[in-house]
PDB file of N, CA, C and O in Angstrom, chain B, residues numbered from 101:
ATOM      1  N   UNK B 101     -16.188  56.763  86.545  1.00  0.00           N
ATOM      2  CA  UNK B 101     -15.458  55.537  86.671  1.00  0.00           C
ATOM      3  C   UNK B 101     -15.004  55.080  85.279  1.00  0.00           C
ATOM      4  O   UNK B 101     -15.909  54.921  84.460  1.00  0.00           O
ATOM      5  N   UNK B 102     -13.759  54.847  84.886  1.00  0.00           N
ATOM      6  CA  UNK B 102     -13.385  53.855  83.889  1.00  0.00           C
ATOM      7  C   UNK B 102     -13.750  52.679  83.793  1.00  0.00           C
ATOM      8  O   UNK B 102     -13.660  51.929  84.765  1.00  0.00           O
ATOM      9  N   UNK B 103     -14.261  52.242  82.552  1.00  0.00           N
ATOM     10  CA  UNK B 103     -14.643  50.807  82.190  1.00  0.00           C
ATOM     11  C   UNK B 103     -13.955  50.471  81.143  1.00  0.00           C
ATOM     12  O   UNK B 103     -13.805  51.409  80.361  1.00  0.00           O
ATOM     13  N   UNK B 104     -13.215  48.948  80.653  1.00  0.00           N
ATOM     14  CA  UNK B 104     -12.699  48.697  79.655  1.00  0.00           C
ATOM     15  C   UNK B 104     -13.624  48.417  78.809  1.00  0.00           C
ATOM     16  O   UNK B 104     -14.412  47.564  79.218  1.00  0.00           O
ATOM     17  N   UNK B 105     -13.854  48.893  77.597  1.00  0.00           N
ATOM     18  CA  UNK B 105     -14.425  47.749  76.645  1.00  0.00           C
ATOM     19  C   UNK B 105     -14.018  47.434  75.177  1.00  0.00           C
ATOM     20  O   UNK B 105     -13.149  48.046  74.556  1.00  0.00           O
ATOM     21  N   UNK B 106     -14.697  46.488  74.745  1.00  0.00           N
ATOM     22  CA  UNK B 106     -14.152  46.008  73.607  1.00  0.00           C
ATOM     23  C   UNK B 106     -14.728  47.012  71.738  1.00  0.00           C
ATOM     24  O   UNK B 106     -15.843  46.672  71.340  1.00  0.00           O
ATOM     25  N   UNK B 107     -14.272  47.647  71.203  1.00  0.00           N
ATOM     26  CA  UNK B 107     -15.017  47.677  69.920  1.00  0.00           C
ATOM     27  C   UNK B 107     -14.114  46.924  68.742  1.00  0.00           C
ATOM     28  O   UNK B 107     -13.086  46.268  68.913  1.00  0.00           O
ATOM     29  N   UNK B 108     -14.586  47.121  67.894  1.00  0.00           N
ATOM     30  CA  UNK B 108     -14.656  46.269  66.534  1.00  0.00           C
ATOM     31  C   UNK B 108     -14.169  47.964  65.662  1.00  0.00           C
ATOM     32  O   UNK B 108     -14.649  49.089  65.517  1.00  0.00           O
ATOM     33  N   UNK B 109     -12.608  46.986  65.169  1.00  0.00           N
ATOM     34  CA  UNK B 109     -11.678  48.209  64.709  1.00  0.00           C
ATOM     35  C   UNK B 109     -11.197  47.493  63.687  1.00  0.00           C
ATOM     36  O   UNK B 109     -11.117  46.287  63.918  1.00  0.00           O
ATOM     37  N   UNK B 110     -10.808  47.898  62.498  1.00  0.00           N
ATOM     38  CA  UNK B 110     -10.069  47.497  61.233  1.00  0.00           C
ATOM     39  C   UNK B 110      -8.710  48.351  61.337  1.00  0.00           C
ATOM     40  O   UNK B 110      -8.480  49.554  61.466  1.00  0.00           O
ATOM     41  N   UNK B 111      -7.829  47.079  61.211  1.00  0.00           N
ATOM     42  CA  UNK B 111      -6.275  47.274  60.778  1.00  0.00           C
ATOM     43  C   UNK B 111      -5.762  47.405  59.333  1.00  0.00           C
ATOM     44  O   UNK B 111      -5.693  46.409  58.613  1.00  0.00           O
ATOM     45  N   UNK B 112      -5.389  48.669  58.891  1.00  0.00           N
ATOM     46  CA  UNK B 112      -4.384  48.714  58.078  1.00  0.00           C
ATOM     47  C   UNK B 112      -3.246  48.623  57.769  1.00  0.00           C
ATOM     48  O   UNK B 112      -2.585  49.641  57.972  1.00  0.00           O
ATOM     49  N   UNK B 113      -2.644  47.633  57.269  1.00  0.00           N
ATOM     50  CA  UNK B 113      -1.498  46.702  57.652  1.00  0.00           C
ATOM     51  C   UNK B 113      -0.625  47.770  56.795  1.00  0.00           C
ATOM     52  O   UNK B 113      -0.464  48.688  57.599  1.00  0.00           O
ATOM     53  N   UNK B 114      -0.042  48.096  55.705  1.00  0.00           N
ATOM     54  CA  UNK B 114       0.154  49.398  55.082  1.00  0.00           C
ATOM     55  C   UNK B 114       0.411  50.244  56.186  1.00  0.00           C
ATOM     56  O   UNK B 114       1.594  50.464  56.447  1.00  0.00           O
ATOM     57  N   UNK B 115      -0.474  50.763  56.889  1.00  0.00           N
ATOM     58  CA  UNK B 115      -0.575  52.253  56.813  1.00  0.00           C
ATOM     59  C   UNK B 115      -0.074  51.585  58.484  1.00  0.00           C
ATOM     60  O   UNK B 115       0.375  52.548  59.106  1.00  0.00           O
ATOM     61  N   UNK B 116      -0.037  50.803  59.021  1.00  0.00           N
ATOM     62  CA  UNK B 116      -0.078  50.162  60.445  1.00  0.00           C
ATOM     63  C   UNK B 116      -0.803  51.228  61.629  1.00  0.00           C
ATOM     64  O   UNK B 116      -0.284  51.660  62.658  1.00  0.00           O
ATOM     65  N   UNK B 117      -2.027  51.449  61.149  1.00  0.00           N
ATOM     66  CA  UNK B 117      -3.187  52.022  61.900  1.00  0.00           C
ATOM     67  C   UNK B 117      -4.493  51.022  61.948  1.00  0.00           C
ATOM     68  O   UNK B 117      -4.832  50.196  61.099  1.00  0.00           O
ATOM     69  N   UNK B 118      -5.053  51.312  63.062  1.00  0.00           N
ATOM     70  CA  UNK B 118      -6.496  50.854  63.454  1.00  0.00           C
ATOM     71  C   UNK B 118      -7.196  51.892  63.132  1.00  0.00           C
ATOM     72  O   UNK B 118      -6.797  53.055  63.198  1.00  0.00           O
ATOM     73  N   UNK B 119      -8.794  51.347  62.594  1.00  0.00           N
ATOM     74  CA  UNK B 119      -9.606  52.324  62.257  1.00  0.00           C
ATOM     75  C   UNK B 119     -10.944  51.900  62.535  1.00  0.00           C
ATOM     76  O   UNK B 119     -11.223  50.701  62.565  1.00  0.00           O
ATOM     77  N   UNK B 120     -11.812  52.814  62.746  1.00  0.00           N
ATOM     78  CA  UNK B 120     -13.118  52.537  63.509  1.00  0.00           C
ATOM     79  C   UNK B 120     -14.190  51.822  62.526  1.00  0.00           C
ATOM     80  O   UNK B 120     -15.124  51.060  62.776  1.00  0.00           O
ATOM     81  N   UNK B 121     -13.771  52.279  61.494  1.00  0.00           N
ATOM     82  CA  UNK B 121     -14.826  52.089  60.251  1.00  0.00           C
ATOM     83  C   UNK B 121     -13.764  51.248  58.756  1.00  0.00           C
ATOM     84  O   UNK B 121     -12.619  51.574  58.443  1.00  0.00           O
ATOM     85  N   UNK B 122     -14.514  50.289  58.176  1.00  0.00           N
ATOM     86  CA  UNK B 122     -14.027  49.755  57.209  1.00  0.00           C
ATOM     87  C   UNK B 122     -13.657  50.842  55.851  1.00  0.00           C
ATOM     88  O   UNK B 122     -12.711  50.536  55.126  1.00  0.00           O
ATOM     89  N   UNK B 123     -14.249  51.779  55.639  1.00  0.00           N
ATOM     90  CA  UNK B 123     -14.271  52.350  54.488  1.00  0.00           C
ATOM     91  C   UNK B 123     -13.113  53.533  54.909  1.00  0.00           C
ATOM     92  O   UNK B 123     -12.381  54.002  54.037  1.00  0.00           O
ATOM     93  N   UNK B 124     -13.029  53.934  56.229  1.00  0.00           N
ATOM     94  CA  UNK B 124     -11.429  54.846  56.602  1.00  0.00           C
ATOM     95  C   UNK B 124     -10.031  53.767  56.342  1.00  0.00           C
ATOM     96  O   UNK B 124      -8.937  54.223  56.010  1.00  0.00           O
ATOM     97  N   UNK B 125     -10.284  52.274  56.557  1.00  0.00           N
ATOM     98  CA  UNK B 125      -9.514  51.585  56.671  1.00  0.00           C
ATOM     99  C   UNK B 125      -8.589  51.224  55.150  1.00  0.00           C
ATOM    100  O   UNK B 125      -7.392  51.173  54.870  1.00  0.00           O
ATOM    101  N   UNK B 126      -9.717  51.045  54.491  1.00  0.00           N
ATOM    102  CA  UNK B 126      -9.550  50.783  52.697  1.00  0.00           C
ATOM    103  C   UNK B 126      -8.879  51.880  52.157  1.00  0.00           C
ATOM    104  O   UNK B 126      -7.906  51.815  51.405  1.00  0.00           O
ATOM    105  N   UNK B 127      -9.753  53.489  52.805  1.00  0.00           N
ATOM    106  CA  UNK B 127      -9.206  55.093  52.099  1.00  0.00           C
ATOM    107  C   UNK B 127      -7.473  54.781  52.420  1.00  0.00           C
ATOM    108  O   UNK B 127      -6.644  55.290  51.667  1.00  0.00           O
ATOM    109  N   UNK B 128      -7.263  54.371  52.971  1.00  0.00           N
ATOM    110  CA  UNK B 128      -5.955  55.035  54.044  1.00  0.00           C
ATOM    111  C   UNK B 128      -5.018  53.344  53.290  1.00  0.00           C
ATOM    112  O   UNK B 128      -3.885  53.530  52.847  1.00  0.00           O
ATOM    113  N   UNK B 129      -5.440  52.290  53.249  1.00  0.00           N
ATOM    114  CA  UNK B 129      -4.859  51.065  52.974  1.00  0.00           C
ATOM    115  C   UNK B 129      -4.367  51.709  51.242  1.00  0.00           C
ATOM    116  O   UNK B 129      -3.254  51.545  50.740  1.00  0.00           O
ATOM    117  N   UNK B 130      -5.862  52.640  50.419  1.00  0.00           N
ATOM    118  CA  UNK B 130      -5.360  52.360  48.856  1.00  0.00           C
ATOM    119  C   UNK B 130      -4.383  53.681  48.631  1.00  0.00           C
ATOM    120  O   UNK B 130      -3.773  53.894  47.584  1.00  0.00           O
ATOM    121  N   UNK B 131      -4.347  54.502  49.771  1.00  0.00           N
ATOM    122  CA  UNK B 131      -3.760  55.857  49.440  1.00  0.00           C
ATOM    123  C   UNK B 131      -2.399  55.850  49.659  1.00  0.00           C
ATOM    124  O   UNK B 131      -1.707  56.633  49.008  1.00  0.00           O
ATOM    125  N   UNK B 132      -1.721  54.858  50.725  1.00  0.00           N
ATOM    126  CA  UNK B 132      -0.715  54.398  51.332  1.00  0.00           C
ATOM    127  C   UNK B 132      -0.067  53.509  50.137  1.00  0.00           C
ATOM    128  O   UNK B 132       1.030  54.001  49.872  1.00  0.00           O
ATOM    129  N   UNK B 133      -0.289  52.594  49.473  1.00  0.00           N
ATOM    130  CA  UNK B 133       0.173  51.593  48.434  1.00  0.00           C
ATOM    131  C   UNK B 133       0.597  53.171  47.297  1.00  0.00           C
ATOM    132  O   UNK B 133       1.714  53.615  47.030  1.00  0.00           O
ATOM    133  N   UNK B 134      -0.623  53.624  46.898  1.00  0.00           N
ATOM    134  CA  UNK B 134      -0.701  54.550  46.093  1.00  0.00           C
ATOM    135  C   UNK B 134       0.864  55.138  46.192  1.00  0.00           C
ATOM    136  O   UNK B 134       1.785  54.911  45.407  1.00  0.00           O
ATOM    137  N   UNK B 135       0.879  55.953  47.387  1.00  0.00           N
ATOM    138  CA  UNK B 135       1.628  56.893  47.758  1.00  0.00           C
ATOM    139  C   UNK B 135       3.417  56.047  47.752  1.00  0.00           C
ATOM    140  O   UNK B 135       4.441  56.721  47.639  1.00  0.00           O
ATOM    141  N   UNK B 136       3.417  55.138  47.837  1.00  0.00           N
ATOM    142  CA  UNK B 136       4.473  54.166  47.890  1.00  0.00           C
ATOM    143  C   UNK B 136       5.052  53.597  46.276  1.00  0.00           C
ATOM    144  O   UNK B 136       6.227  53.295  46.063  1.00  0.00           O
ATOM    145  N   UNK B 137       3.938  53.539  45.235  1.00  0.00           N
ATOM    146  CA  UNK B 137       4.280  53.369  44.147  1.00  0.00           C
ATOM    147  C   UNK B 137       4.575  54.952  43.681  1.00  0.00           C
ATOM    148  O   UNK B 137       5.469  55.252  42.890  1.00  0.00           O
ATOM    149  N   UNK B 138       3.848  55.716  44.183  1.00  0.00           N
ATOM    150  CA  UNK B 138       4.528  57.051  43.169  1.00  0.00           C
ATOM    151  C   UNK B 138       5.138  57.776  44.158  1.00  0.00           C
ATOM    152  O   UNK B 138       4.421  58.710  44.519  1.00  0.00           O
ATOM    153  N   UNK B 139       6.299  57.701  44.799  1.00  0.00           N
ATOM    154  CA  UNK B 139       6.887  58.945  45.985  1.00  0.00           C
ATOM    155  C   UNK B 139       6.246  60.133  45.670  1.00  0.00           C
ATOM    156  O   UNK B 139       5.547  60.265  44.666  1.00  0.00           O
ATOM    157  N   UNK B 140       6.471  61.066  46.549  1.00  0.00           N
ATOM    158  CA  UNK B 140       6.372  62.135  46.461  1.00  0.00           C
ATOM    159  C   UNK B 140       7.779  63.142  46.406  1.00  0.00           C
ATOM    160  O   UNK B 140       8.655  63.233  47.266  1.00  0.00           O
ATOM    161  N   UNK B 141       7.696  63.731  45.327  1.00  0.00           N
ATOM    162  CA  UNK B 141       9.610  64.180  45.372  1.00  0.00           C
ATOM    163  C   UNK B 141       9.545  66.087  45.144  1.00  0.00           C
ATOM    164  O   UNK B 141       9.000  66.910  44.409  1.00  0.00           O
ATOM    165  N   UNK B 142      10.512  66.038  46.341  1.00  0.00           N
ATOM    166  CA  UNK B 142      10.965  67.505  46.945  1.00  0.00           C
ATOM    167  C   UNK B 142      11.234  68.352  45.874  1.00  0.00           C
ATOM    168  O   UNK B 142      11.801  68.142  44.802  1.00  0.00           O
ATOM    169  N   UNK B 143      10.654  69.488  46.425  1.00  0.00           N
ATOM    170  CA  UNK B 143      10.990  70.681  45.492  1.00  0.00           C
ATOM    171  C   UNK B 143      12.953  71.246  44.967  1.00  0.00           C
ATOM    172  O   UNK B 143      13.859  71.504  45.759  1.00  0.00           O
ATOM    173  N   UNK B 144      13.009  71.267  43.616  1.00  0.00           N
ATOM    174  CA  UNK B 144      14.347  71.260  43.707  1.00  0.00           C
ATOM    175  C   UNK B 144      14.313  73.084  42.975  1.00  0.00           C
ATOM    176  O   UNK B 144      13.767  73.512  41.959  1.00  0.00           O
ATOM    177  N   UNK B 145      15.058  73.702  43.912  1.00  0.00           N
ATOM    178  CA  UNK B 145      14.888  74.829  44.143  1.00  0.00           C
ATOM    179  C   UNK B 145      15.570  75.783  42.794  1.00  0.00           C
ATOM    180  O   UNK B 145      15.429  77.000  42.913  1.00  0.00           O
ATOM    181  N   UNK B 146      16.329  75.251  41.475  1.00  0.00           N
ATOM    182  CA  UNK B 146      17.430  75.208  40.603  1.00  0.00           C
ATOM    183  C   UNK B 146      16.577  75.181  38.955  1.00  0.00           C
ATOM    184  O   UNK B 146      16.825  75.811  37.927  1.00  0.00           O
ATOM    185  N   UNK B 147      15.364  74.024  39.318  1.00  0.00           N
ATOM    186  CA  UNK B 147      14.210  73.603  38.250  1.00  0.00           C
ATOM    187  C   UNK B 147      12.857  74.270  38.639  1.00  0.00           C
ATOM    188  O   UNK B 147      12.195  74.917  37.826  1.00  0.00           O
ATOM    189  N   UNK B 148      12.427  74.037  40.156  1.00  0.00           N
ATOM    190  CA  UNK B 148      11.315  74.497  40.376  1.00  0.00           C
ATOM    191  C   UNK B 148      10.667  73.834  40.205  1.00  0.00           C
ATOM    192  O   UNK B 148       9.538  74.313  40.102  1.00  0.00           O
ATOM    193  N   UNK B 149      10.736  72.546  40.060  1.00  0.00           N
ATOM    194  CA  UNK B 149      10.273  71.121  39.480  1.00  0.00           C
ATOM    195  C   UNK B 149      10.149  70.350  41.008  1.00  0.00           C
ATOM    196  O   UNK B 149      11.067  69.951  41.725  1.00  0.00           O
ATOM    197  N   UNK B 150       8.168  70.270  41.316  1.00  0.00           N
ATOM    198  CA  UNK B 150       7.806  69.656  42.199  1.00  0.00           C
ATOM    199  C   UNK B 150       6.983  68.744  41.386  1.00  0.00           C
ATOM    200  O   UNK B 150       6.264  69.081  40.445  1.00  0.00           O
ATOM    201  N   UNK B 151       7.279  66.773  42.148  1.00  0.00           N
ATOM    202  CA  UNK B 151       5.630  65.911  41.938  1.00  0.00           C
ATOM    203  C   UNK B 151       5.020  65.389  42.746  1.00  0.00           C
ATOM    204  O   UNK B 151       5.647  64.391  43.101  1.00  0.00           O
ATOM    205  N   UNK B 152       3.873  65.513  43.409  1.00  0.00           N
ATOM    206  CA  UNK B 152       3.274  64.369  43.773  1.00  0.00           C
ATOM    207  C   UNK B 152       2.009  64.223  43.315  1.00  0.00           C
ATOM    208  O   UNK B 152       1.156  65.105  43.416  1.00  0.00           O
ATOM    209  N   UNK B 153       1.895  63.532  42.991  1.00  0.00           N
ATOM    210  CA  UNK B 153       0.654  62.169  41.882  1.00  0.00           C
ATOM    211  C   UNK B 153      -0.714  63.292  42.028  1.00  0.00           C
ATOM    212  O   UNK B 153      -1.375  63.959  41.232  1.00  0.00           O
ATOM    213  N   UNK B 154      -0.706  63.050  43.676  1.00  0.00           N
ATOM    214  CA  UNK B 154      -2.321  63.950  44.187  1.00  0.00           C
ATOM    215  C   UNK B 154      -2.221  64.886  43.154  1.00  0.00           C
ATOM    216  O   UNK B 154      -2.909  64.615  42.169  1.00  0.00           O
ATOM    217  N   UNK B 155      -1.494  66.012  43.095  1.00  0.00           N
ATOM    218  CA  UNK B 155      -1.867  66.850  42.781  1.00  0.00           C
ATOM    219  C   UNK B 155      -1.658  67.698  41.521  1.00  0.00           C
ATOM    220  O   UNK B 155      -2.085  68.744  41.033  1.00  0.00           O
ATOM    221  N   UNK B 156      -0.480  66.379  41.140  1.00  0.00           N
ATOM    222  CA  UNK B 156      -0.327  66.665  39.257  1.00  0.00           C
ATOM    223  C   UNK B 156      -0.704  66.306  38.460  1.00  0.00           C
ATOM    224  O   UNK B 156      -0.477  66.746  37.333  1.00  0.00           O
ATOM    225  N   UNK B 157      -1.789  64.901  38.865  1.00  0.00           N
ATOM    226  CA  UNK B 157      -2.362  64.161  38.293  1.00  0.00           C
ATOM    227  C   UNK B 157      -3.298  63.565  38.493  1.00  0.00           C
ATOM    228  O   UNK B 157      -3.477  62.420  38.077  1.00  0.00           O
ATOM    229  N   UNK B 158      -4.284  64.370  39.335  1.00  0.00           N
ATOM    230  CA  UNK B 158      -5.618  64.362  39.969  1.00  0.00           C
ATOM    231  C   UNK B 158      -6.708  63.320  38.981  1.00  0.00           C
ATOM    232  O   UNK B 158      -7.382  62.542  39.657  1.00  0.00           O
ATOM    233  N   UNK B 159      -6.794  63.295  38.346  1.00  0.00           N
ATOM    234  CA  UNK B 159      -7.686  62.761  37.278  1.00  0.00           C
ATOM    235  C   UNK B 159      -7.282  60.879  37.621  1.00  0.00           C
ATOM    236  O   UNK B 159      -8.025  59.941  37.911  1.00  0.00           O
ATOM    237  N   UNK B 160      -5.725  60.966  37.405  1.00  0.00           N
ATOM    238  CA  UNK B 160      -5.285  59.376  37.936  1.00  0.00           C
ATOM    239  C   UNK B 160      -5.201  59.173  38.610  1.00  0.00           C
ATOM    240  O   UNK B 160      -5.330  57.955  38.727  1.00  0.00           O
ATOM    241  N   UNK B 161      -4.904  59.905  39.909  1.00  0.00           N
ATOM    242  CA  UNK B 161      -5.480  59.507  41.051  1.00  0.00           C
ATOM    243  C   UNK B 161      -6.274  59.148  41.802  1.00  0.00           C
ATOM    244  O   UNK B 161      -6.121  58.578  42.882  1.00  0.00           O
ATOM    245  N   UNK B 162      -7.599  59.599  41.041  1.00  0.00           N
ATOM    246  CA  UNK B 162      -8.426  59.462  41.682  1.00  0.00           C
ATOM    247  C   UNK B 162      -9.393  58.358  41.029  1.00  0.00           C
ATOM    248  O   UNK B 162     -10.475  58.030  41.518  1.00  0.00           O
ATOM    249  N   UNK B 163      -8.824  57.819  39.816  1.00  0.00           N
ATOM    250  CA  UNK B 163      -9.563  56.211  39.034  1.00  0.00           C
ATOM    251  C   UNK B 163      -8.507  55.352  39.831  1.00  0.00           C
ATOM    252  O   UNK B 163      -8.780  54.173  40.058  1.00  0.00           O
ATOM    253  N   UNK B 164      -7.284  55.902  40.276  1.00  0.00           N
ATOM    254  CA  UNK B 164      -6.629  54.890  40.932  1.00  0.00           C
ATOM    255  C   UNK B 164      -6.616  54.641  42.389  1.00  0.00           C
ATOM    256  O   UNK B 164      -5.992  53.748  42.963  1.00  0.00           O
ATOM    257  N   UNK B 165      -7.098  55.209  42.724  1.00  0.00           N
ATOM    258  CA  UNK B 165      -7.698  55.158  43.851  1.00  0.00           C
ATOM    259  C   UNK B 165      -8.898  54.365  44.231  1.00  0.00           C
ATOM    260  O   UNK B 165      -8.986  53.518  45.119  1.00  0.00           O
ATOM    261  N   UNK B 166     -10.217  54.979  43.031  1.00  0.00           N
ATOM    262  CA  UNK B 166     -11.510  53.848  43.484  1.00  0.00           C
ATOM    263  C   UNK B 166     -11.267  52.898  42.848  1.00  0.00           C
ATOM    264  O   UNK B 166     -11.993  51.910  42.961  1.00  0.00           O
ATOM    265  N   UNK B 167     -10.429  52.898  42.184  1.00  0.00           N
ATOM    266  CA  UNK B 167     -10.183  51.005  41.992  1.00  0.00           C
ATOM    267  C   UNK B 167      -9.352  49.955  42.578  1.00  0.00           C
ATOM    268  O   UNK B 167      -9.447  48.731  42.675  1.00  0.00           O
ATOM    269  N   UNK B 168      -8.099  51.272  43.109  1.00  0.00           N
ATOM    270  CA  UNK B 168      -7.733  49.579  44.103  1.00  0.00           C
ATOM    271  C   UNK B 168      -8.549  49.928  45.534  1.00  0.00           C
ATOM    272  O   UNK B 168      -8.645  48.970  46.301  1.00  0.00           O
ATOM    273  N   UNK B 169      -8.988  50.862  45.856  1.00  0.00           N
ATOM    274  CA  UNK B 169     -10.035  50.909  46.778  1.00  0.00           C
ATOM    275  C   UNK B 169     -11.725  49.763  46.740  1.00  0.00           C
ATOM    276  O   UNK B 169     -12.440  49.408  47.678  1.00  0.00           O
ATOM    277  N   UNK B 170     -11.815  49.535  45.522  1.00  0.00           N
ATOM    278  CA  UNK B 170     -12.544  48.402  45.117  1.00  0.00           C
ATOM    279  C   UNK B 170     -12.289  47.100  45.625  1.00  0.00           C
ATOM    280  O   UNK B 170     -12.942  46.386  46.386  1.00  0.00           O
ATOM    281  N   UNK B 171     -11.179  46.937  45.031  1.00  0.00           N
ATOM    282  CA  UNK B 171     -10.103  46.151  45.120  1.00  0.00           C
ATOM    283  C   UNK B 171      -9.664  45.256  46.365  1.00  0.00           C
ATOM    284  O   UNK B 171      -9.582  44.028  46.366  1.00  0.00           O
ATOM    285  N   UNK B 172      -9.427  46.028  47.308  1.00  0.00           N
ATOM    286  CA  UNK B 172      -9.007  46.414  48.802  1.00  0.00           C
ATOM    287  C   UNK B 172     -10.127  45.959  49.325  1.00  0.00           C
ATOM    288  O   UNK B 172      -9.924  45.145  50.225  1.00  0.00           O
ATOM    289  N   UNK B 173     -11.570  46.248  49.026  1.00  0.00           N
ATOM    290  CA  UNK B 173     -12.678  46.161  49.709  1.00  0.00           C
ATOM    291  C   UNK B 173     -13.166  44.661  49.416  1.00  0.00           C
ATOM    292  O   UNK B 173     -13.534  43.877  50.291  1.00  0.00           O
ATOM    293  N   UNK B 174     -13.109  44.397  48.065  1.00  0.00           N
ATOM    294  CA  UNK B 174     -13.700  42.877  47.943  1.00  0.00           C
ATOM    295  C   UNK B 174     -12.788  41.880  48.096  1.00  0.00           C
ATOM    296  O   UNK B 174     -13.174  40.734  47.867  1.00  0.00           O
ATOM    297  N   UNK B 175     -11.457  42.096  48.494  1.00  0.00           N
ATOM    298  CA  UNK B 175     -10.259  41.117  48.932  1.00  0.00           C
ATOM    299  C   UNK B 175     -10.702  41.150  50.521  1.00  0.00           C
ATOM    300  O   UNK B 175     -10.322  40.149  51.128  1.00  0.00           O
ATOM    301  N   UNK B 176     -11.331  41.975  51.200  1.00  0.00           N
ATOM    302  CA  UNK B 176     -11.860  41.477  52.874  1.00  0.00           C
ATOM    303  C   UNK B 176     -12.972  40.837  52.950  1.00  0.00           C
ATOM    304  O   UNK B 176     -13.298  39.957  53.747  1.00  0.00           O
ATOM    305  N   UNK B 177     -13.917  41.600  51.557  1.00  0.00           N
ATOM    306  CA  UNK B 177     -15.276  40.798  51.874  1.00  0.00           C
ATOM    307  C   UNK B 177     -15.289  38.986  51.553  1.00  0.00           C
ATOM    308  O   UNK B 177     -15.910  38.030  52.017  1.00  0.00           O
ATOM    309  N   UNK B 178     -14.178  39.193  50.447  1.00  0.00           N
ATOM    310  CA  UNK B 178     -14.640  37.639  50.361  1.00  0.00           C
ATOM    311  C   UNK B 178     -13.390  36.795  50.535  1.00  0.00           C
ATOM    312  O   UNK B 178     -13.057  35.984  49.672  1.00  0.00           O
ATOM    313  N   UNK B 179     -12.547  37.025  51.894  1.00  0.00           N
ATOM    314  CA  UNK B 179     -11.584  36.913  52.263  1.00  0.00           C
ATOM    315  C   UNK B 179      -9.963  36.469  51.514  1.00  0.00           C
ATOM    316  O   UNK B 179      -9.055  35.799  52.006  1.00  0.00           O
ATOM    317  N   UNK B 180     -10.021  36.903  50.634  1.00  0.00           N
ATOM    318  CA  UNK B 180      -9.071  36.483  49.944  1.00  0.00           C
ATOM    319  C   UNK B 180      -7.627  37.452  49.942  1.00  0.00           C
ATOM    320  O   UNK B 180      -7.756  38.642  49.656  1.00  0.00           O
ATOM    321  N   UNK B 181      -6.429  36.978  50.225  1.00  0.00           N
ATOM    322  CA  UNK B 181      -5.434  37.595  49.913  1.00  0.00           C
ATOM    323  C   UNK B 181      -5.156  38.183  49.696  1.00  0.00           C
ATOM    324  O   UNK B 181      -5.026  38.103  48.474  1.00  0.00           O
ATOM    325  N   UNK B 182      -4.681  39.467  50.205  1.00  0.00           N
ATOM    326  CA  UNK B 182      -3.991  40.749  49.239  1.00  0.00           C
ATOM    327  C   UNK B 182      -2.864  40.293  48.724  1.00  0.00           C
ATOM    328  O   UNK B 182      -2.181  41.014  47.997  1.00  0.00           O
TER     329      UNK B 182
END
């Protein structure tokens, strides 16, 4: 038998997904901003010249990441504004 019920889901307004868990919600909220300040730009077939952030610049990505992931996290806990 089907039953409706209710759980407790976090929205990422960014990414405009629901998520089961707060800490998928934040990953996906700081990776989305992330991904929006640095595009990701197509391989140009002439240069051979590909970027995206992830993976050319792993080192900044990933302080930039746990920090507006920080960020992200204590703007819900102590309800304040993004």
């Amino acid at each position: 038998m089907i039953v409706a019920q209710h759980a407790l889901v976090y929205y990422a307004p960014t990414r405009k997904r629901r998520y089961f868990s707060l800490k998928a919600a934040v990953n996906a909220e700081a990776t989305t901003i992330i991904l929006n300040r640095y595009p990701e730009e197509r391989f140009e077939s002439d240069t051979g010249h590909y970027y995206h952030i992830k993976f050319d610049e792993p080192e900044r990505y990933c302080k930039m990441h746990r920090r507006l992931s920080k960020l992200i996290l204590n703007c819900y806990k102590f309800g304040r504004p993004g």
